[in-house]
N, CA, C and O atoms as CSV, one atom per row, in Angstrom:
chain,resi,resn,atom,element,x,y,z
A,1,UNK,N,N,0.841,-1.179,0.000
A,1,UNK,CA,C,0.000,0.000,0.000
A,1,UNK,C,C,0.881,1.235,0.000
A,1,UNK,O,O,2.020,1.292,0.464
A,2,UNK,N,N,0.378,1.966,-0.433
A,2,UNK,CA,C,1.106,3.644,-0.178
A,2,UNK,C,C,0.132,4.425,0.151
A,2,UNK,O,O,-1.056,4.192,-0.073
A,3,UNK,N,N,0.662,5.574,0.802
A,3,UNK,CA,C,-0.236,6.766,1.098
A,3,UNK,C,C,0.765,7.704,1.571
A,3,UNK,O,O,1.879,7.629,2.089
A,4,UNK,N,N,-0.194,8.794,1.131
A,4,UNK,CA,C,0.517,10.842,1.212
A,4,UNK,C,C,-0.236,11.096,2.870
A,4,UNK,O,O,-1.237,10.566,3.352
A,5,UNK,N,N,0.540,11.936,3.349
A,5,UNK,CA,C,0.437,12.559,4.119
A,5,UNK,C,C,1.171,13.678,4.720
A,5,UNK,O,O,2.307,13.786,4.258
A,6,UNK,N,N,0.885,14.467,5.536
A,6,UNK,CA,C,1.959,15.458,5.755
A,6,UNK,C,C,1.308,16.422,7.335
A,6,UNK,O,O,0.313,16.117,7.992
A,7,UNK,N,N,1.986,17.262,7.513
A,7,UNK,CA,C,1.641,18.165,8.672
A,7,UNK,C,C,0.045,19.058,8.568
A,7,UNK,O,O,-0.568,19.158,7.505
A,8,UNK,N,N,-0.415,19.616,9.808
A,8,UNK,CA,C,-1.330,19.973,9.632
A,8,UNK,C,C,-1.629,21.444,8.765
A,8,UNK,O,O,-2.804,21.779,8.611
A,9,UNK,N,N,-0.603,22.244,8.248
A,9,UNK,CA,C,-0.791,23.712,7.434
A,9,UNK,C,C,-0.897,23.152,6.357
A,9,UNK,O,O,-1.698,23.768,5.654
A,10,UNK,N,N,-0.271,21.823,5.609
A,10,UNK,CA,C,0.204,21.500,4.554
A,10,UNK,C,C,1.427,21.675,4.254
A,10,UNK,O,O,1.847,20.923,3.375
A,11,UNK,N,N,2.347,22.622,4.807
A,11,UNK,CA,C,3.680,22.918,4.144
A,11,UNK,C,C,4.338,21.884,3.958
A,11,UNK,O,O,5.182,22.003,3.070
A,12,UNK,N,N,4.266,20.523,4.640
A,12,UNK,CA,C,4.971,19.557,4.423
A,12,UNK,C,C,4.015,18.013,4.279
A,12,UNK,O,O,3.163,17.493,4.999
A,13,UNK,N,N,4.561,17.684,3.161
A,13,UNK,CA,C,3.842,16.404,2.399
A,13,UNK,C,C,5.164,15.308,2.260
A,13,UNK,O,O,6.260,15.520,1.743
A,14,UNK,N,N,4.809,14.452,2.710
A,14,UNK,CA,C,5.368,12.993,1.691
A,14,UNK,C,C,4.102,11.847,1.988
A,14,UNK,O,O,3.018,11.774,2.568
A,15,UNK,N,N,5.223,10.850,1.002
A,15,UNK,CA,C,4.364,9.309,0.727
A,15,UNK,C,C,4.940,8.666,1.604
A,15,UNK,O,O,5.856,9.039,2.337
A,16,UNK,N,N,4.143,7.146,1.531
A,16,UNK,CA,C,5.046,6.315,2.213
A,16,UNK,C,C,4.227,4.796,2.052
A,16,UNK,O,O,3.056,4.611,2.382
A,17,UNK,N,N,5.239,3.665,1.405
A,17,UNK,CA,C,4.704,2.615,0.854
A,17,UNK,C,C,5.020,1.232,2.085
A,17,UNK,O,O,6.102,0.789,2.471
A,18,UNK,N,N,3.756,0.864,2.422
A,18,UNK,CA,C,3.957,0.360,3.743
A,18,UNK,C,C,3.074,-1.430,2.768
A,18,UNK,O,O,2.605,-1.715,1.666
A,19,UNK,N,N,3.369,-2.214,4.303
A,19,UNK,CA,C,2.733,-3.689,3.846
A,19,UNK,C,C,1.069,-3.387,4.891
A,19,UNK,O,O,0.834,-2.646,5.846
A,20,UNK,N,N,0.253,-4.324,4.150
A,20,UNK,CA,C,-1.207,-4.158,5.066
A,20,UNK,C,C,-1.318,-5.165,5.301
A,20,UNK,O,O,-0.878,-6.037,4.551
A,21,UNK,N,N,-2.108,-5.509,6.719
A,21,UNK,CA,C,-2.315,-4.517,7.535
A,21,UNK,C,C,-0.989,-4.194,8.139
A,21,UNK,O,O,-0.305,-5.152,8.500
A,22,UNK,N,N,-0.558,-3.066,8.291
A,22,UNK,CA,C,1.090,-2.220,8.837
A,22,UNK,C,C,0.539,-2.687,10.459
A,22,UNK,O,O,-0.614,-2.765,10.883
A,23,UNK,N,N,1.781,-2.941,11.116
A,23,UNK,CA,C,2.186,-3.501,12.500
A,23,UNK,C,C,2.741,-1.669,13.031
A,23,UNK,O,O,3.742,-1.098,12.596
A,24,UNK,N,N,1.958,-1.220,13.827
A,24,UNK,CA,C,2.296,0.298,13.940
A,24,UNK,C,C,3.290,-0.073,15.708
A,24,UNK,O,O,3.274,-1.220,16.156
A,25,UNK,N,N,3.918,0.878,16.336
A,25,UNK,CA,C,4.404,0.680,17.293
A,25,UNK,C,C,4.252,1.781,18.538
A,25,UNK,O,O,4.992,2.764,18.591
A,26,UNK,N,N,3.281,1.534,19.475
A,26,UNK,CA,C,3.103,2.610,20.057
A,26,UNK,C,C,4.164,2.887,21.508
A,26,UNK,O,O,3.935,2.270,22.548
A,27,UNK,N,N,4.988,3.597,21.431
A,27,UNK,CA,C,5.732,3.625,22.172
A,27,UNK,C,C,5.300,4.698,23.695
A,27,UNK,O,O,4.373,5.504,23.612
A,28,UNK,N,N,6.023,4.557,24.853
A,28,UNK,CA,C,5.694,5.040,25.902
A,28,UNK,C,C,6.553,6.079,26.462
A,28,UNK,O,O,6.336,6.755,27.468
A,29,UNK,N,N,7.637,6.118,25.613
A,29,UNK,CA,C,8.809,7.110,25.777
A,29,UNK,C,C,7.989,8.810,26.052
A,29,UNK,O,O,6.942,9.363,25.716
A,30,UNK,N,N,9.368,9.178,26.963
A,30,UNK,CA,C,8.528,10.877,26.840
A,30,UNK,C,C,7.582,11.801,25.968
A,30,UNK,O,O,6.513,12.361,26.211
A,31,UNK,N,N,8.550,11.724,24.655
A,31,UNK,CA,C,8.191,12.256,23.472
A,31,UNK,C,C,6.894,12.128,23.096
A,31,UNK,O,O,5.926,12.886,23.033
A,32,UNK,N,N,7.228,10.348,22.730
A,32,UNK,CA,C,5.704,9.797,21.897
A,32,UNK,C,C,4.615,9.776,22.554
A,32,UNK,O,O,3.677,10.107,21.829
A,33,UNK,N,N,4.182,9.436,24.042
A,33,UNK,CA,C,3.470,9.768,24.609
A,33,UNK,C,C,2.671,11.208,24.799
A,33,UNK,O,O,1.460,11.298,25.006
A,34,UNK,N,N,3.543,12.249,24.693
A,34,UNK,CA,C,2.921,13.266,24.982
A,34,UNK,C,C,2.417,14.199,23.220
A,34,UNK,O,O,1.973,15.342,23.104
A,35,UNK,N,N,2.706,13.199,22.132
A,35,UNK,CA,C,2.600,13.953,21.278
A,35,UNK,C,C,1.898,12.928,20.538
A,35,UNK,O,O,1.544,13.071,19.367
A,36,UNK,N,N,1.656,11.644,21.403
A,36,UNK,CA,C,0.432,10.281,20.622
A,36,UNK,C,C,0.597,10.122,19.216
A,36,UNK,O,O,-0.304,10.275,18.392
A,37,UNK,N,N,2.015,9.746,18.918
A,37,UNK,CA,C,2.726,9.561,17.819
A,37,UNK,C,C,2.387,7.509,17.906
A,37,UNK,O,O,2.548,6.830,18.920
A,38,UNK,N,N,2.014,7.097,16.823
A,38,UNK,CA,C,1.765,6.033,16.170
A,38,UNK,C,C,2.980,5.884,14.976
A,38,UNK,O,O,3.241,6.709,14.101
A,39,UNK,N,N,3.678,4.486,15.235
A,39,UNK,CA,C,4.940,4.160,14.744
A,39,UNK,C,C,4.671,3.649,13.787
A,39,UNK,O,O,4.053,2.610,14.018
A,40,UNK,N,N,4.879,3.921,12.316
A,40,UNK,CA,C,4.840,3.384,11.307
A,40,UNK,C,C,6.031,3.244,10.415
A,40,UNK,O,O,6.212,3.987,9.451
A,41,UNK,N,N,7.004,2.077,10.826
A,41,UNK,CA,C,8.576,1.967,10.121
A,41,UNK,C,C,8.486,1.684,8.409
A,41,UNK,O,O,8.052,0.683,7.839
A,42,UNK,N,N,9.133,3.101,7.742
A,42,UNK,CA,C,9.194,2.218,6.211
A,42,UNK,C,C,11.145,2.502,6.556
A,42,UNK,O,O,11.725,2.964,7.539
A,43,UNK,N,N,11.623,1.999,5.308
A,43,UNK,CA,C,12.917,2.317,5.243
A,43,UNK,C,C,12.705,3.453,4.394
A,43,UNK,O,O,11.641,4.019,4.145
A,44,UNK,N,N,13.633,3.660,4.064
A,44,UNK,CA,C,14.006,5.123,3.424
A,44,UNK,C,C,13.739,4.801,1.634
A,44,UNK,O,O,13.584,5.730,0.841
A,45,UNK,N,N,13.725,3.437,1.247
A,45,UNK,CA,C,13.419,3.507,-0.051
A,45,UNK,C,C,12.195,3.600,0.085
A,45,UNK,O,O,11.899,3.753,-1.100
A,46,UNK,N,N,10.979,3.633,0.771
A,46,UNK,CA,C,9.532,3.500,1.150
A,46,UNK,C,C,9.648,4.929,1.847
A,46,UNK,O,O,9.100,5.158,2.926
A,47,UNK,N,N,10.292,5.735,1.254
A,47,UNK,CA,C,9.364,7.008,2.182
A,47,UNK,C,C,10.466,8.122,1.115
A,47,UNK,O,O,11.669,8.242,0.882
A,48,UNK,N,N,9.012,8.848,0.655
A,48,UNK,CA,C,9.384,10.281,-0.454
A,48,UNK,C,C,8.905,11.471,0.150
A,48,UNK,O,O,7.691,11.674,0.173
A,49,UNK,N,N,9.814,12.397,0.711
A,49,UNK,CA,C,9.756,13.722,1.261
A,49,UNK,C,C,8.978,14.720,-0.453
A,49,UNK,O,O,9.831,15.126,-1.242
A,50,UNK,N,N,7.536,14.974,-0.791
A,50,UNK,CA,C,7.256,15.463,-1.784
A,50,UNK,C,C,7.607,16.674,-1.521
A,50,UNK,O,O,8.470,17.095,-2.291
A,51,UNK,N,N,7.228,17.475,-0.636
A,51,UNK,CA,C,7.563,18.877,-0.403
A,51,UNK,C,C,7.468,19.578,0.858
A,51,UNK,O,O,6.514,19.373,1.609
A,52,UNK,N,N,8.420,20.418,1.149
A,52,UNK,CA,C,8.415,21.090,2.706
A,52,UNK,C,C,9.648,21.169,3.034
A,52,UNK,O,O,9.751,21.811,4.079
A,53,UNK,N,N,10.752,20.776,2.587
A,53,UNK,CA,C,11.932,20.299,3.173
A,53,UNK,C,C,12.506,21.767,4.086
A,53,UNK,O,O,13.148,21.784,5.137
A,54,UNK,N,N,12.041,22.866,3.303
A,54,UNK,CA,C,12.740,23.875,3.938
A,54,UNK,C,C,11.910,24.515,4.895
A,54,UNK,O,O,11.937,25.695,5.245
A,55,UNK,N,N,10.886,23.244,5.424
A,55,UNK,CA,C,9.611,23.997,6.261
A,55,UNK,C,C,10.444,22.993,7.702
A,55,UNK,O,O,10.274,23.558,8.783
A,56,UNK,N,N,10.890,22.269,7.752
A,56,UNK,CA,C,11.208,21.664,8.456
A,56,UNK,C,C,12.359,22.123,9.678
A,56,UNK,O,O,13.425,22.699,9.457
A,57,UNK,N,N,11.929,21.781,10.761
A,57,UNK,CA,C,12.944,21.489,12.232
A,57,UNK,C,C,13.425,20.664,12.622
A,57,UNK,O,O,12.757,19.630,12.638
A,58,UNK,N,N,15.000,20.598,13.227
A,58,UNK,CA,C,15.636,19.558,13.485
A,58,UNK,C,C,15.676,19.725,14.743
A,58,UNK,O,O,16.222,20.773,15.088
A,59,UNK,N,N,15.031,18.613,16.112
A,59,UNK,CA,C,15.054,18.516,17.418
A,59,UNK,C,C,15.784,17.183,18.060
A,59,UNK,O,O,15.226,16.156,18.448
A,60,UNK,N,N,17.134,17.480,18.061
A,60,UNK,CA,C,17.615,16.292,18.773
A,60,UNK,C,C,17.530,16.274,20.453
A,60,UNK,O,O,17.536,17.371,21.010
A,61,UNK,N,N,17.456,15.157,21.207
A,61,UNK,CA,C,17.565,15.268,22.695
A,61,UNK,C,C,18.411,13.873,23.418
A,61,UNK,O,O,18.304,12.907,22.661
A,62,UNK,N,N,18.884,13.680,24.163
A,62,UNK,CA,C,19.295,12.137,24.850
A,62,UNK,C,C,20.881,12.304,24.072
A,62,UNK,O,O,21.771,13.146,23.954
A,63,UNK,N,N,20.605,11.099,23.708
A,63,UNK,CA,C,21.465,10.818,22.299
A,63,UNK,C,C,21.707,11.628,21.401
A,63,UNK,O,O,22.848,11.873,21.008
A,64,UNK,N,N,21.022,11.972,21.108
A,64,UNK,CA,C,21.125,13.173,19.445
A,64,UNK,C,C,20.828,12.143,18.463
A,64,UNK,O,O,20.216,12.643,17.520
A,65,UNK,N,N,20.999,11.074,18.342
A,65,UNK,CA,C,20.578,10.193,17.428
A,65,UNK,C,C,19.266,10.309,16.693
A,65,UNK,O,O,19.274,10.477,15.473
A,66,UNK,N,N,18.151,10.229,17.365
A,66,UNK,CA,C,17.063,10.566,16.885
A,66,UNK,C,C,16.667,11.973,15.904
A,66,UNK,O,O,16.848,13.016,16.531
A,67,UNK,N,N,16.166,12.167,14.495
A,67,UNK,CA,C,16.198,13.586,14.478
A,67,UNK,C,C,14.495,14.159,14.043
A,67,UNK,O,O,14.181,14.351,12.868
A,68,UNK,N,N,13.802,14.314,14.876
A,68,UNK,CA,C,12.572,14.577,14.807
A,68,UNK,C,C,12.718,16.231,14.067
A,68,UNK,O,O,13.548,17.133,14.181
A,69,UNK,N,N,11.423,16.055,13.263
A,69,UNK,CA,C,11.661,16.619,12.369
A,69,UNK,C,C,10.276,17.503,12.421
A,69,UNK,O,O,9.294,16.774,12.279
A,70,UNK,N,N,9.931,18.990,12.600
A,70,UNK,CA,C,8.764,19.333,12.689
A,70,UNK,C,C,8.153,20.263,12.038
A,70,UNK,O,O,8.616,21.301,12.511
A,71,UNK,N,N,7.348,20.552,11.191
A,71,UNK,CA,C,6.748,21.611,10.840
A,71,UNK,C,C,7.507,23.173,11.394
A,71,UNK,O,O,7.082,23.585,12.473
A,72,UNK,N,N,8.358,23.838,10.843
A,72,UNK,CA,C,8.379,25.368,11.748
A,72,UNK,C,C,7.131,25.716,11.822
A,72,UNK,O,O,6.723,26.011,12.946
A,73,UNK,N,N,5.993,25.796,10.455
A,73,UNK,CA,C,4.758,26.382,10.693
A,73,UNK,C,C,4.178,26.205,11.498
A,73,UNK,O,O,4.319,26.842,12.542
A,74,UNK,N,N,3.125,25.097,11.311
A,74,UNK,CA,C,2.309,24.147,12.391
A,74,UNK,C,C,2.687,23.526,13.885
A,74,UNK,O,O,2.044,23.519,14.935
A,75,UNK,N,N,4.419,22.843,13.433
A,75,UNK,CA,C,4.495,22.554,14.804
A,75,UNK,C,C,4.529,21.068,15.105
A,75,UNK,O,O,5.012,20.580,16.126
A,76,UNK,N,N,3.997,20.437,14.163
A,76,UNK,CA,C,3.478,19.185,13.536
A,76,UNK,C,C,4.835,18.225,13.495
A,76,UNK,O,O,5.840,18.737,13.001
A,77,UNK,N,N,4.908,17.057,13.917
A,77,UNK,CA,C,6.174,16.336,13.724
A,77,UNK,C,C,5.392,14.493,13.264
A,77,UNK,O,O,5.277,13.467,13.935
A,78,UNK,N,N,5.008,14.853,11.801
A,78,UNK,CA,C,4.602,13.695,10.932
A,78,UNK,C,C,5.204,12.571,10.068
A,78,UNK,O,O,4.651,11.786,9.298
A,79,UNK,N,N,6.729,12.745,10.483
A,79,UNK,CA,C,8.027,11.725,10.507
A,79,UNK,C,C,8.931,12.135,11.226
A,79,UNK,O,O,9.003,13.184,11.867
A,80,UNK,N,N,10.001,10.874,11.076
A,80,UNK,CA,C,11.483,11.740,11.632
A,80,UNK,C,C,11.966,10.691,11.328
A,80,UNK,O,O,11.271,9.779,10.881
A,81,UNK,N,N,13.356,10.580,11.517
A,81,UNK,CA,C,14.453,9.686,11.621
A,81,UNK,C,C,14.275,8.764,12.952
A,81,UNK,O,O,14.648,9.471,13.888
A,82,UNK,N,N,13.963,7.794,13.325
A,82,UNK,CA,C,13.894,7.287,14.654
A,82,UNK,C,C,15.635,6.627,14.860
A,82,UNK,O,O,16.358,6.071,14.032
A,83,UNK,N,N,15.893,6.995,16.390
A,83,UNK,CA,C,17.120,5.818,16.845
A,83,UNK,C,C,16.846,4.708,16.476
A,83,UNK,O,O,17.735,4.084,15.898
A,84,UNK,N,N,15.360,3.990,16.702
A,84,UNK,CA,C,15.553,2.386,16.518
A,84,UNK,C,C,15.715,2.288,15.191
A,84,UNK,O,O,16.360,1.256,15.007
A,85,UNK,N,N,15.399,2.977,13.832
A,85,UNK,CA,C,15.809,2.310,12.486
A,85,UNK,C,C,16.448,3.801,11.700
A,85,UNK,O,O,15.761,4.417,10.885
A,86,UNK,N,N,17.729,4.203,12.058
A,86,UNK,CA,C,18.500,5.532,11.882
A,86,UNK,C,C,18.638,4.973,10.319
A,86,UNK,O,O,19.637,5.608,9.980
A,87,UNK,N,N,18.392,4.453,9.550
A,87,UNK,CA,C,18.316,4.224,8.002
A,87,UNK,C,C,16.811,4.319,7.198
A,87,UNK,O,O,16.639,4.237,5.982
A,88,UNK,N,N,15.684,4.535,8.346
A,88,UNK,CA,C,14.700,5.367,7.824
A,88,UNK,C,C,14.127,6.170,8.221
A,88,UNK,O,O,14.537,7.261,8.618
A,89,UNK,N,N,12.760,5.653,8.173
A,89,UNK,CA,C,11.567,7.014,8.692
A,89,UNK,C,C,10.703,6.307,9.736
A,89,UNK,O,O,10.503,5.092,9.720
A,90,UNK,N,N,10.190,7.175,10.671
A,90,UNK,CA,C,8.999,6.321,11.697
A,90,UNK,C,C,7.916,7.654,11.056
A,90,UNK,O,O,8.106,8.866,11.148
A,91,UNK,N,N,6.712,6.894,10.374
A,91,UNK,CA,C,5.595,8.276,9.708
A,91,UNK,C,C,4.880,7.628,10.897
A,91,UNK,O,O,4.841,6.469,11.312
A,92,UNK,N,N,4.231,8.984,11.371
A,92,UNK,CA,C,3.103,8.679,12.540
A,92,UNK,C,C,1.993,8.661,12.000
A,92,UNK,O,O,1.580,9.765,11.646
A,93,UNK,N,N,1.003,7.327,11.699
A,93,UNK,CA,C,0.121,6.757,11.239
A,93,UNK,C,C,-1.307,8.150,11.437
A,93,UNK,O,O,-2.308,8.570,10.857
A,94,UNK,N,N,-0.678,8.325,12.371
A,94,UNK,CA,C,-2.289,10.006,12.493
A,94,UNK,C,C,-2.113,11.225,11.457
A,94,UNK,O,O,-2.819,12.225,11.327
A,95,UNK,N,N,-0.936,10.829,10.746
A,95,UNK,CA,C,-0.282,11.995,9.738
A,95,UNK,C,C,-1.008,11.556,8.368
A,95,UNK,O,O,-1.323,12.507,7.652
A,96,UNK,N,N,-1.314,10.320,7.905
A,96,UNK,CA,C,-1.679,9.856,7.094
A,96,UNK,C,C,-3.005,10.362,6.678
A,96,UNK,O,O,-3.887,10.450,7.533
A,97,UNK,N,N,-3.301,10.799,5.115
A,97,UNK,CA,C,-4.045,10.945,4.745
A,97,UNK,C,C,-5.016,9.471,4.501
A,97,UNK,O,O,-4.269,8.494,4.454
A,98,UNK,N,N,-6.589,9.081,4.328
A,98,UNK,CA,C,-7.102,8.075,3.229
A,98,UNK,C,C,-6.489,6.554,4.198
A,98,UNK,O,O,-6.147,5.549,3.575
A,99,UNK,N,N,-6.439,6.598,5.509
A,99,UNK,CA,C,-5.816,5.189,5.849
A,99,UNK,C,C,-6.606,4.763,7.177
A,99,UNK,O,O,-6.269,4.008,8.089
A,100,UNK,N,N,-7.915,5.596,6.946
A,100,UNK,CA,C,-9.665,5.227,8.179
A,100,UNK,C,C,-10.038,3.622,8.038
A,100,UNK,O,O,-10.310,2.832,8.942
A,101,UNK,N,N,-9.959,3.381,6.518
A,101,UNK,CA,C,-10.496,1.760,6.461
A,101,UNK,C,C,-9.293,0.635,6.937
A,101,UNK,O,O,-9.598,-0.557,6.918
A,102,UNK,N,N,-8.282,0.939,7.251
A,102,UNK,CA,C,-7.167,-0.002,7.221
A,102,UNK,C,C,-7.056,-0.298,8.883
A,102,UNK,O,O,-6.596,0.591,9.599
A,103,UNK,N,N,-7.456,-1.467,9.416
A,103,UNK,CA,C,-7.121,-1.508,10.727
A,103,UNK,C,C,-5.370,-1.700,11.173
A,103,UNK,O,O,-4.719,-2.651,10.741
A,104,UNK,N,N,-5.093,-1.208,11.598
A,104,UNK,CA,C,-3.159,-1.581,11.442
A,104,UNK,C,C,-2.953,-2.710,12.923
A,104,UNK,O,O,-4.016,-2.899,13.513
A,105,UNK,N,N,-2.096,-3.211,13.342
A,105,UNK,CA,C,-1.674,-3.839,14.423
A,105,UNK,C,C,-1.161,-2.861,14.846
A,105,UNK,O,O,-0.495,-2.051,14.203
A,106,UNK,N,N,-1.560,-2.828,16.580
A,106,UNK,CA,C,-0.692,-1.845,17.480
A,106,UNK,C,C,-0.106,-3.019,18.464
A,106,UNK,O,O,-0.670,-3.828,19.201
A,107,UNK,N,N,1.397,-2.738,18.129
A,107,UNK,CA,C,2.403,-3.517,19.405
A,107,UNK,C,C,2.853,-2.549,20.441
A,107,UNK,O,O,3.339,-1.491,20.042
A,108,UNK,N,N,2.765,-2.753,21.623
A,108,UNK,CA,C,3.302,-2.031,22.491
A,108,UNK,C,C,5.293,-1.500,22.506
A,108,UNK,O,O,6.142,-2.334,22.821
A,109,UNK,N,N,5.553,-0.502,22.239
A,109,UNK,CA,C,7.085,-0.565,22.694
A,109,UNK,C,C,7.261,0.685,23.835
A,109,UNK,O,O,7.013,1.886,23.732
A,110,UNK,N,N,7.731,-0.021,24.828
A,110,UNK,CA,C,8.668,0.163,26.092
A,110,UNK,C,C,9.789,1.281,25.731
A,110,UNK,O,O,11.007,1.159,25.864
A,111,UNK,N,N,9.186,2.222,25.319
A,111,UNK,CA,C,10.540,3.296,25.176
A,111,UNK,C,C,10.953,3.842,26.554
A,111,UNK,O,O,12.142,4.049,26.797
A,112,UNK,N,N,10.010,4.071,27.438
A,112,UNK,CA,C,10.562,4.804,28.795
A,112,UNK,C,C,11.686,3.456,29.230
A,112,UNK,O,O,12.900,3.365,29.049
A,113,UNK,N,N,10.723,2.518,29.854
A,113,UNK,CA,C,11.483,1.314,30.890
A,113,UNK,C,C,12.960,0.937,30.080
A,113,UNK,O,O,14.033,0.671,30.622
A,114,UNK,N,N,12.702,0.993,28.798
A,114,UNK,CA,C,13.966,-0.462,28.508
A,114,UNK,C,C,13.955,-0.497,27.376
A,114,UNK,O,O,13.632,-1.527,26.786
A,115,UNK,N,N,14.424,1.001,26.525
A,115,UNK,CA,C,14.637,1.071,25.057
A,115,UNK,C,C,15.538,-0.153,24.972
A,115,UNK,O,O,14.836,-1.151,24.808
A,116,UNK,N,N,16.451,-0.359,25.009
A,116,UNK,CA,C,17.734,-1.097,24.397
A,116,UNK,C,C,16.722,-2.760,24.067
A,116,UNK,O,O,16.833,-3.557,23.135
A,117,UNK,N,N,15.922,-2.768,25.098
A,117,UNK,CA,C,15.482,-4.313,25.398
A,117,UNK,C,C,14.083,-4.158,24.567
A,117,UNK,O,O,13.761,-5.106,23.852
A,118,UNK,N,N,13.493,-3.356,24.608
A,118,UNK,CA,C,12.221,-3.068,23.382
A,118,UNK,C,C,12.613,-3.217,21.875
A,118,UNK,O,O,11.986,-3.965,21.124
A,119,UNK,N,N,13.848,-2.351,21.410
A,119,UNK,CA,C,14.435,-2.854,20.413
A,119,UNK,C,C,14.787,-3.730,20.057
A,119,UNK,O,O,14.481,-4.080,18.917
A,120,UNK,N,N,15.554,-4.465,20.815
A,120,UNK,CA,C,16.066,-6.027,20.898
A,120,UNK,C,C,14.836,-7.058,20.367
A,120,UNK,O,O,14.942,-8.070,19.675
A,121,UNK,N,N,13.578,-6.401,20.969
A,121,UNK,CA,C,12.459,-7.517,21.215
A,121,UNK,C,C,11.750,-7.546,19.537
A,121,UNK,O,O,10.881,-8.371,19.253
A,122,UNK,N,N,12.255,-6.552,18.546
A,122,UNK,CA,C,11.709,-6.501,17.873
A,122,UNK,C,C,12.292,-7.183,16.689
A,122,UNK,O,O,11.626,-7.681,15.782
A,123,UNK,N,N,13.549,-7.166,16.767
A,123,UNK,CA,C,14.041,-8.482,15.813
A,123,UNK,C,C,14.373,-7.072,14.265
A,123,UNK,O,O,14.801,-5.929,14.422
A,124,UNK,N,N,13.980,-7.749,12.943
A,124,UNK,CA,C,14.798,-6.671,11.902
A,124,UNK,C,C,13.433,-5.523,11.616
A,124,UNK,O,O,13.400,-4.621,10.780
A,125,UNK,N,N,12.160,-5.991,12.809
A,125,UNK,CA,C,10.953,-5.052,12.191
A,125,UNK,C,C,11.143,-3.284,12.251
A,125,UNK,O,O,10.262,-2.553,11.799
């Protein structure tokens, strides 16, 4: 499947070509929790930045590894680079345009307790 989506002004759009039903990952970490971000891993050949690039913010924290990426306009952070797969994209499934009929799998991930061991648990997903 594929689908467009992007931030809430519009300034920033991409695609992103996922398998159905997509296994989403809801994590408990600071971040994702407070911003109810839904994990949707493509790699980077599965994910096309269409337009916005120069609308975009770079917010590293912890590590710096991670590089969340946000709307300057809106504010909106509807991908990023995640630590657990630094060779793609995590699109947050609520960013998605056209993807109401698709029930996805939600797995729990343990970002507060025991990143290293949440990752681990997930094998090459």
């Amino acid at each position: 499947m594929r689908a467009e989506g992007g931030c809430h002004c519009g300034a920033v759009r991409f695609r992103a070509v996922f398998a159905a039903p997509p296994t989403l990952l809801d994590c408990n970490c600071s971040i994702c929790a407070k911003t109810g971000f839904l994990h949707l891993i493509v790699s980077a050949d599965d994910f096309t930045l269409l337009q916005g690039a120069e609308a975009l913010s770079d917010y590293r924290f912890g590590t710096g590894v991670a590089r969340h990426l946000f709307c300057r306009h809106c504010g909106i952070k509807s991908f990023y680079v995640p630590r657990s797969h630094p060779d793609g994209f995590s699109v947050n499934w609520r960013a998605l345009d056209g993807v109401d009929g698709i029930t996805p799998v939600i797995q729990p991930y343990d970002g507060r307790g025991g990143w290293e061991a949440a990752r681990a648990a997930l094998g090459d997903a």
